[in-house]
C-alpha positions as CSV (number, residue, x, y, z in Angstrom):
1,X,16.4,32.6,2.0
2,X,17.9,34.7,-0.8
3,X,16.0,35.6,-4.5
4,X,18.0,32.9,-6.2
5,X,17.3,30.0,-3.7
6,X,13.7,31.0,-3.8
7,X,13.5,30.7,-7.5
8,X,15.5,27.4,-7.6
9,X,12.8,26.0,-4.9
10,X,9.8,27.1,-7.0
11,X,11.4,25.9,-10.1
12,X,12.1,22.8,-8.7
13,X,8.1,22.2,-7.2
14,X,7.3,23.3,-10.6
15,X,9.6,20.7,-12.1
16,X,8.1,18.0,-9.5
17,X,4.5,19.2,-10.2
18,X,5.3,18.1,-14.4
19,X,6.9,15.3,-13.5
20,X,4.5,13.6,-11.1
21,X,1.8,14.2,-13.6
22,X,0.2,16.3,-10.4
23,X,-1.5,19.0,-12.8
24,X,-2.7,16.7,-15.1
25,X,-4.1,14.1,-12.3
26,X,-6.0,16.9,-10.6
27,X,-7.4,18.5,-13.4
28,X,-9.3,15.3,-14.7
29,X,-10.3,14.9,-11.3
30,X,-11.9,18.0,-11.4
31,X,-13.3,17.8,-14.4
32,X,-15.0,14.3,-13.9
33,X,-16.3,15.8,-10.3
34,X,-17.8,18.7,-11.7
35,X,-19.6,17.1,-14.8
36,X,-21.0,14.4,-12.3
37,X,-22.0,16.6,-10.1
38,X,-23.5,18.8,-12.2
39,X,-25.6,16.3,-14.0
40,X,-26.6,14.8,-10.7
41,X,-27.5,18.4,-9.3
42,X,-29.7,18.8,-12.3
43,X,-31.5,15.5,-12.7
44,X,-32.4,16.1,-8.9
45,X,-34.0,19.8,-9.5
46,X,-35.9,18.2,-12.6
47,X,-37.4,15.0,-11.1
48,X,-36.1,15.2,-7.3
49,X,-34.8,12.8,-5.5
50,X,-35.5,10.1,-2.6
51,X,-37.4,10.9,0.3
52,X,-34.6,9.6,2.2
53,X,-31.6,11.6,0.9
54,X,-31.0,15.0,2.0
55,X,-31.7,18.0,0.7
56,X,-29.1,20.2,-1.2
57,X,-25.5,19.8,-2.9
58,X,-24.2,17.7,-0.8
59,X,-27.1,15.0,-0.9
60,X,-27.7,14.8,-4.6
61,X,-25.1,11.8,-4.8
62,X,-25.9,10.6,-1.4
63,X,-27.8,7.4,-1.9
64,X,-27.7,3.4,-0.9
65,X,-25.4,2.6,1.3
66,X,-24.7,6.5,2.2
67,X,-27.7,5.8,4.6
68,X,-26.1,3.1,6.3
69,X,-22.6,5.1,6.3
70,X,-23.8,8.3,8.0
71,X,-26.2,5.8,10.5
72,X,-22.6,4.7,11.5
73,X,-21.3,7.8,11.8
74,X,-24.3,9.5,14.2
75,X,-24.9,6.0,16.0
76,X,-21.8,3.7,16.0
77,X,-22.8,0.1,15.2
78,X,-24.3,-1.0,18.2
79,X,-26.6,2.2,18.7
80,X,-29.6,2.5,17.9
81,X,-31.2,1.0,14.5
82,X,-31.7,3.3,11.6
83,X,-34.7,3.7,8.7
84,X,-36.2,0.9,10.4
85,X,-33.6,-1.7,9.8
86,X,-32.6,-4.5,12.8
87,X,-29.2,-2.7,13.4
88,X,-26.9,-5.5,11.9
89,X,-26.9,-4.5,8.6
90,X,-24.3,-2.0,9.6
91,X,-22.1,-4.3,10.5
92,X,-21.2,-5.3,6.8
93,X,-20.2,-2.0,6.6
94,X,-16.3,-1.8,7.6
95,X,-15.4,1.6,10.2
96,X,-12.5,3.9,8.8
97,X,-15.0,5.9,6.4
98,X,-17.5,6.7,8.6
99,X,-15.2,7.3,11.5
100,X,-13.6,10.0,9.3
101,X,-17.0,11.6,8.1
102,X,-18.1,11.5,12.4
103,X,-14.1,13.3,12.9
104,X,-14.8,15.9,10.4
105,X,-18.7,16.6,10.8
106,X,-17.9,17.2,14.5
107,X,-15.0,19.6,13.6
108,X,-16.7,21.7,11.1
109,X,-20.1,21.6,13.6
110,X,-18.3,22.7,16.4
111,X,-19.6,19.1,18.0
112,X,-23.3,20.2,17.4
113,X,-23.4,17.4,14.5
114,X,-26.7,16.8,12.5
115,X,-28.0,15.1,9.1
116,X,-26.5,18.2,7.5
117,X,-23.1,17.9,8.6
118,X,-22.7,14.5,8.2
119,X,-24.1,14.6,4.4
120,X,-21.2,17.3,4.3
121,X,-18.4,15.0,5.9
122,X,-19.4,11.8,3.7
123,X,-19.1,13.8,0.7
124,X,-15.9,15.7,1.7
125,X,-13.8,12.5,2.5
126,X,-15.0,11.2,-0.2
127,X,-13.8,13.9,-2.7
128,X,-10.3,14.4,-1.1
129,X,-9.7,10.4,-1.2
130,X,-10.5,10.5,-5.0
131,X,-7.7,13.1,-5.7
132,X,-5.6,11.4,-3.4
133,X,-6.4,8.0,-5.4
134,X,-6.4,9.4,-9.0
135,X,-2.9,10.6,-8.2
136,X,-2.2,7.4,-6.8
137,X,-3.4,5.7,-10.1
138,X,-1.2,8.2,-12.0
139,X,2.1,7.4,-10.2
140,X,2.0,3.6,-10.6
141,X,1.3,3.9,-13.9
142,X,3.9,5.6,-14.3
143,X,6.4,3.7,-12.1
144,X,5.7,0.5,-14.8
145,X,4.4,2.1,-18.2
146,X,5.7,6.1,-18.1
147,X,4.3,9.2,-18.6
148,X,1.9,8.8,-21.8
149,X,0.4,4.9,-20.4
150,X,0.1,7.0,-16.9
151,X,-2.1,9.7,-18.6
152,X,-4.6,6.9,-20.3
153,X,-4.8,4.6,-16.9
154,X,-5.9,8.1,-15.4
155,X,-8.5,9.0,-18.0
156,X,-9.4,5.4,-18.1
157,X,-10.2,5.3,-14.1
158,X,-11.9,8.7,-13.8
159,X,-14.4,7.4,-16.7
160,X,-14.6,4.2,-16.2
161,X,-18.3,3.0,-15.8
162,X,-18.7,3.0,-12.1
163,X,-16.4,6.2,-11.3
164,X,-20.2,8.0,-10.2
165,X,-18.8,6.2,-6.7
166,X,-15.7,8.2,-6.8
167,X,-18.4,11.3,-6.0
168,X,-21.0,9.3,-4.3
169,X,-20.8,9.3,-0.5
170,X,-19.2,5.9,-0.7
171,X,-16.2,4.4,0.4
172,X,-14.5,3.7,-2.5
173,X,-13.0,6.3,-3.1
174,X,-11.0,6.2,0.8
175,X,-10.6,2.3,0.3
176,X,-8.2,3.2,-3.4
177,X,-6.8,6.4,-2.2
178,X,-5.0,3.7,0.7
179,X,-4.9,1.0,-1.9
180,X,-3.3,2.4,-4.6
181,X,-0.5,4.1,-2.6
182,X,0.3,0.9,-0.9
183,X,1.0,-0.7,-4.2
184,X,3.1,2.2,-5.2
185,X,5.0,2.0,-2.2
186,X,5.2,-1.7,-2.3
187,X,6.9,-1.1,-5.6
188,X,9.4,1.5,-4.1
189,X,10.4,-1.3,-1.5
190,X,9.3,1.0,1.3
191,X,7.7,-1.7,3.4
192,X,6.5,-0.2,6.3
193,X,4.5,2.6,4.3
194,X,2.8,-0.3,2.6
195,X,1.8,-1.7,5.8
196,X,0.5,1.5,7.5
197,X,-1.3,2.3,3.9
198,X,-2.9,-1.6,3.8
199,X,-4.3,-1.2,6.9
200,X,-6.1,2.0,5.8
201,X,-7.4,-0.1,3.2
202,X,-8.1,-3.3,5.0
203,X,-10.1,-0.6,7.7
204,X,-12.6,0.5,5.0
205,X,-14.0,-2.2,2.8
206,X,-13.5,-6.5,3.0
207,X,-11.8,-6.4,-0.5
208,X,-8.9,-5.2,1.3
209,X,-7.8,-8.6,2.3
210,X,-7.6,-9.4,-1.3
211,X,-5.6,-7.0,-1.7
212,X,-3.3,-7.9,1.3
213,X,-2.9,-11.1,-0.6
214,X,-1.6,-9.0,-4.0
215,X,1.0,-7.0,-1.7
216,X,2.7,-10.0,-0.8
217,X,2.7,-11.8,-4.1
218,X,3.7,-7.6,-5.3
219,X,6.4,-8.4,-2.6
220,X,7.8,-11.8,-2.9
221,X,7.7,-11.9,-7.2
222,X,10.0,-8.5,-7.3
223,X,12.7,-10.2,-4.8
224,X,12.4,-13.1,-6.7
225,X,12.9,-10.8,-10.0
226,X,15.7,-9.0,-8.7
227,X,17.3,-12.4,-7.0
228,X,17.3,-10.8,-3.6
229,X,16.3,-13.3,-0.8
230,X,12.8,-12.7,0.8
231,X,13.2,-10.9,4.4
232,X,10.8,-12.1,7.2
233,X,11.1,-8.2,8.7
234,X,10.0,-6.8,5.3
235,X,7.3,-9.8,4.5
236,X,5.6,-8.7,8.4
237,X,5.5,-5.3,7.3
238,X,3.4,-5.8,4.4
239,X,1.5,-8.5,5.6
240,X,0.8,-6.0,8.3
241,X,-1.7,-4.8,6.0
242,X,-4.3,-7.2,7.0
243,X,-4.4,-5.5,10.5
244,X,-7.6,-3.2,9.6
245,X,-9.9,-5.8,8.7
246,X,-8.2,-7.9,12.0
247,X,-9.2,-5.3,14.4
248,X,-12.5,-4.2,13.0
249,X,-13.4,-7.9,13.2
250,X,-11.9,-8.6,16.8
251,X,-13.8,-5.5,17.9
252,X,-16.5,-6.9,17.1
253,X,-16.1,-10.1,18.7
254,X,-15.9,-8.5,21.7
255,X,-18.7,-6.1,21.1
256,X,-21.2,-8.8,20.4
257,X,-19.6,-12.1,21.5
258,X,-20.0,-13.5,18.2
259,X,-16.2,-14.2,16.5
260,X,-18.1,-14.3,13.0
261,X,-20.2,-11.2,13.2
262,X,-19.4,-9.6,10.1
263,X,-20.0,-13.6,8.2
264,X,-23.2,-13.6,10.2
265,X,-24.5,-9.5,8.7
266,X,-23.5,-10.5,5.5
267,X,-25.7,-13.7,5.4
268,X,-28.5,-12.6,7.4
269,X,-28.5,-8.6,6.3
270,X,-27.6,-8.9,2.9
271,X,-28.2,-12.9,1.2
272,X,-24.5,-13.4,0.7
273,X,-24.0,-17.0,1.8
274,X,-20.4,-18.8,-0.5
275,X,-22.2,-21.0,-3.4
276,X,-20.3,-22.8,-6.4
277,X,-19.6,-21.0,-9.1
278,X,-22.6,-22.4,-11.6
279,X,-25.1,-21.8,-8.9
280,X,-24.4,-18.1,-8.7
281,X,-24.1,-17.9,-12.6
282,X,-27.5,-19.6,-12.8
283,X,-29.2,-16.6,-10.1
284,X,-27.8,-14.2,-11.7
285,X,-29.4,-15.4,-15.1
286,X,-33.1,-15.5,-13.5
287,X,-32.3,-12.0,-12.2
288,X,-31.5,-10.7,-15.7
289,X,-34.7,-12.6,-17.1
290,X,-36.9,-12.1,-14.1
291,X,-36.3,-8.8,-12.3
292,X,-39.4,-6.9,-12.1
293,X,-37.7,-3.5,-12.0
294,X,-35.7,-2.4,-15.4
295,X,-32.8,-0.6,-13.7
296,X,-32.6,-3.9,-11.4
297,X,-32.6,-6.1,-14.3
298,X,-30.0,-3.6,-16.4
299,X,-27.6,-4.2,-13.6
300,X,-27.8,-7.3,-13.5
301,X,-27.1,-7.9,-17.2
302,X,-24.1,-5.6,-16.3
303,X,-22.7,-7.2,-13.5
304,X,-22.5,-10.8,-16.3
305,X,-20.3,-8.1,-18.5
306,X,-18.1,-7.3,-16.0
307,X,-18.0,-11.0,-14.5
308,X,-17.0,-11.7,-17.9
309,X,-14.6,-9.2,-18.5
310,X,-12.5,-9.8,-15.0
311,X,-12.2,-13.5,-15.9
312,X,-10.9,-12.2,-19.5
313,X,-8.4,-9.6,-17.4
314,X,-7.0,-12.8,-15.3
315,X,-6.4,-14.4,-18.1
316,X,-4.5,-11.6,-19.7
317,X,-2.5,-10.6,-16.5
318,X,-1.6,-14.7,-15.7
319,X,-0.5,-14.9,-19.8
320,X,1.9,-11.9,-19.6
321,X,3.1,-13.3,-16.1
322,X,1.7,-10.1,-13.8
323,X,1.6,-12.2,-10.9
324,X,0.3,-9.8,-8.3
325,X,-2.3,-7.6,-10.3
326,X,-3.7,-11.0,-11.7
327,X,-3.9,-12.1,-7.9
328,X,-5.7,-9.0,-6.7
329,X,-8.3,-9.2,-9.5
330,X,-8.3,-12.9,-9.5
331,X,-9.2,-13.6,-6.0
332,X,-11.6,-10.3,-6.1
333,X,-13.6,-11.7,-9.1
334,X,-13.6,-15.4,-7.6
335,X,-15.1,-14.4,-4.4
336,X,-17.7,-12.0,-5.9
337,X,-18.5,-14.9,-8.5
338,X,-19.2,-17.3,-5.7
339,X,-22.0,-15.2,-3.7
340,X,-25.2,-15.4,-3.8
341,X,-25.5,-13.4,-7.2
342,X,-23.2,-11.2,-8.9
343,X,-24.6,-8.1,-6.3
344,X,-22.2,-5.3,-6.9
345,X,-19.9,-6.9,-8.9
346,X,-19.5,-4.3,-11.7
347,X,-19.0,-1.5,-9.0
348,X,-16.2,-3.5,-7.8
349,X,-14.3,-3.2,-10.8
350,X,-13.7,0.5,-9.8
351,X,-11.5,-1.0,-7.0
352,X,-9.6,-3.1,-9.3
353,X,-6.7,-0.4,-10.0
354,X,-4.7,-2.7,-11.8
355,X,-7.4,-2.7,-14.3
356,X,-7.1,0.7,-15.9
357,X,-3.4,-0.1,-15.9
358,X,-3.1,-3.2,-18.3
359,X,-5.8,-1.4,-20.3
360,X,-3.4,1.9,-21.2
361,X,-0.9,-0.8,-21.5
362,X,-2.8,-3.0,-24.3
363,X,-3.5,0.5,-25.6
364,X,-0.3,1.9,-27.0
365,X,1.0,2.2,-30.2
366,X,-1.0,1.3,-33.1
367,X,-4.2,0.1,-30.8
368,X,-4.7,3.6,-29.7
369,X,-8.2,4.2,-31.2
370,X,-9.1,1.3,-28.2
371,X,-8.5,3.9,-25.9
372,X,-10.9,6.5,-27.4
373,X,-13.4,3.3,-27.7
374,X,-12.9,2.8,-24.2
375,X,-12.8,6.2,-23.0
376,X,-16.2,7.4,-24.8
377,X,-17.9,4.3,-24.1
378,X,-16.8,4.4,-20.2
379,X,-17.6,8.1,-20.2
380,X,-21.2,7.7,-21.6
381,X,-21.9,4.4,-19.0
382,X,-20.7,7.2,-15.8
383,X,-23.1,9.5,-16.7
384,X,-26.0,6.5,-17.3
385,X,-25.1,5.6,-13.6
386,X,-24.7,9.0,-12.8
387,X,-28.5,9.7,-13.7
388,X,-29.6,6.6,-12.2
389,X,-27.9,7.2,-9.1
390,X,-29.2,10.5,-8.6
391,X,-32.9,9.3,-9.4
392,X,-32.2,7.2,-6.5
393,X,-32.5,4.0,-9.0
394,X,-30.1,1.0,-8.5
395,X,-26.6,1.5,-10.1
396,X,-25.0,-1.3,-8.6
């Protein structure tokens, strides 16, 4: 390739690079990863951390459900039970992430995989994912708002409240690097991507059949929109989505011989049985009042702000006629609403992409001191969960 044509590629992938909003995306990435990090890596050389968690970088974060991830990983779900537990508490957990952390622990241990090298995987996949998502949250953004809203949905998601999980060796951060792309694809009308994305999604956490549900309302409003007739071919493909979650669950049918396994390790494992909507509201009051550990009982209050703030956000998104973001955080917030308790509710806003989107919408123009509101206040609840996290306290 001559000079010339070697300068008009780079000048082009530098053009690309400022368009996409790559530079941008990927240095608030790493900004947020370092300063959570940091302050994790700090608050665990002060005052340690659990007994449990291990040792080093790579395990200052890794807390919760990171146990149950990496028991996945080394055991499968049928193995043998880890930290004492009966075994089917696993089984809430759904497969992709800790498949990838077992791919990439055996890789870079040369097959000779231990606690260390899984720590290292979970927390690996976990930070690629989030540059992949934060990207993701860029573009579509973007796509509907331009460059300026695209920039605030970014620092908006980065710092939102519960972003800690977008380090943590959890599997948020896989679950929205597949989610968000899907929806960005969706909205480019390439169908089969958003199929093959979905099922990423639908492979590493339940919420992914919500958003299965949102890809075809995503689908079927923007035909209607643009008065082109709805094409079974093209509906499959996105509906496709919903073939993670499918699998997972047949697998498991035929693992165990029970076709509601994963029902049966959320009710049994974990308390979360479907209850009207006052009944759960009324729980989750005696937890806020009655929960004899303070970071417990700080949740909880939190999770009631968030309940309250996803019903406000449907409300919005139905009033301004944004059909499939309203049904993604809709039928999220509805189901969560109607467990047991509000259990990890606020975390789950994370998920909600769509989110952090209406908000740098609603912030524009002359209501842009809401963004620095939001954006300070988001930033300084991070690194409250951030510390809690690390001291191995609950943080939702």
């Amino acid at each position: 390739m001559s000079v010339p044509a070697l300068a008009a590629v780079r000048r082009s992938a530098i053009s690309w690079i400022v368009r996409s909003g790559l530079r941008y995306c990927l240095a608030v990435w790493l900004l947020q990863r370092l300063v959570v990090q940091a302050v994790a890596v700090i608050v665990v050389a002060i005052v340690g951390g659990p007994a449990y968690a291990p040792d080093g970088f790579f395990g200052v974060l890794y807390r919760w459900d990171s146990g149950y991830f990496a028991c996945i990983a080394t055991y499968g779900y049928l193995g043998q039970p880890c930290d004492g537990g009966s075994g089917i508490e696993r089984i809430a957990f759904f497969p992709l992430y800790p498949m990838l952390a077992h791919a990439v622990a055996w890789v870079v241990s040369l097959g000779a995989m231990g606690a260390a090298s899984i720590a290292f995987a979970l927390w690996l996949v976990s930070a690629v994912a989030s540059a992949v998502a934060t990207v993701g949250v860029y573009r579509v953004a973007q796509l509907e708002l331009g460059a300026s809203a695209a920039r605030r949905a970014t620092a908006l998601f980065v710092c939102s409240p519960y972003a800690v999980f977008l380090v943590a060796s959890y599997s948020e951060s896989l679950y929205l690097a597949a989610a968000v792309w899907a929806w960005y694809a969706c909205l480019r009308r390439q169908h089969w991507l958003t199929g093959v994305l979905g099922i990423v999604a639908t492979a590493t956490r339940a919420s992914g059949m919500f958003l299965v549900v949102a890809l075809v309302v995503l689908y079927l409003v923007r035909r209607r929109r643009d008065g082109e007739p709805v094409r079974i071919v093209q509906l499959a493909a996105v509906a496709a989505s919903a073939l993670g979650t499918l699998t997972y669950w047949t697998w498991l049918w035929l693992a165990t011989g029970d076709p509601l396994a994963w029902f049966h390790a959320q009710s049994e494992a974990w308390n979360r049985r479907t209850r009207w909507p006052w009944e759960t509201l009324l729980n989750q009051g005696i937890h806020v009042l009655r929960e004899p550990e303070l970071d417990w009982q700080l949740q909880a209050a939190f999770e009631v702000v968030a309940a309250a703030a996803l019903v406000a956000a449907v409300v919005v998104l139905v009033r301004r006629r944004a059909w499939a973001p309203a049904t993604l955080v809709g039928t999220t917030a509805a189901s969560l609403m109607t467990s047991t308790s509000y259990l990890s509710l606020a975390r789950n806003t994370l998920t909600l992409f769509p989110l952090f989107i209406l908000l740098a919408d609603l912030t524009r123009g002359r209501h842009r001191r809401w963004f620095w509101i939001l954006l300070w206040t988001g930033s300084a609840l991070l690194l409250l969960h951030t510390v809690q996290l690390a001291l191995g306290n609950w943080a939702d």
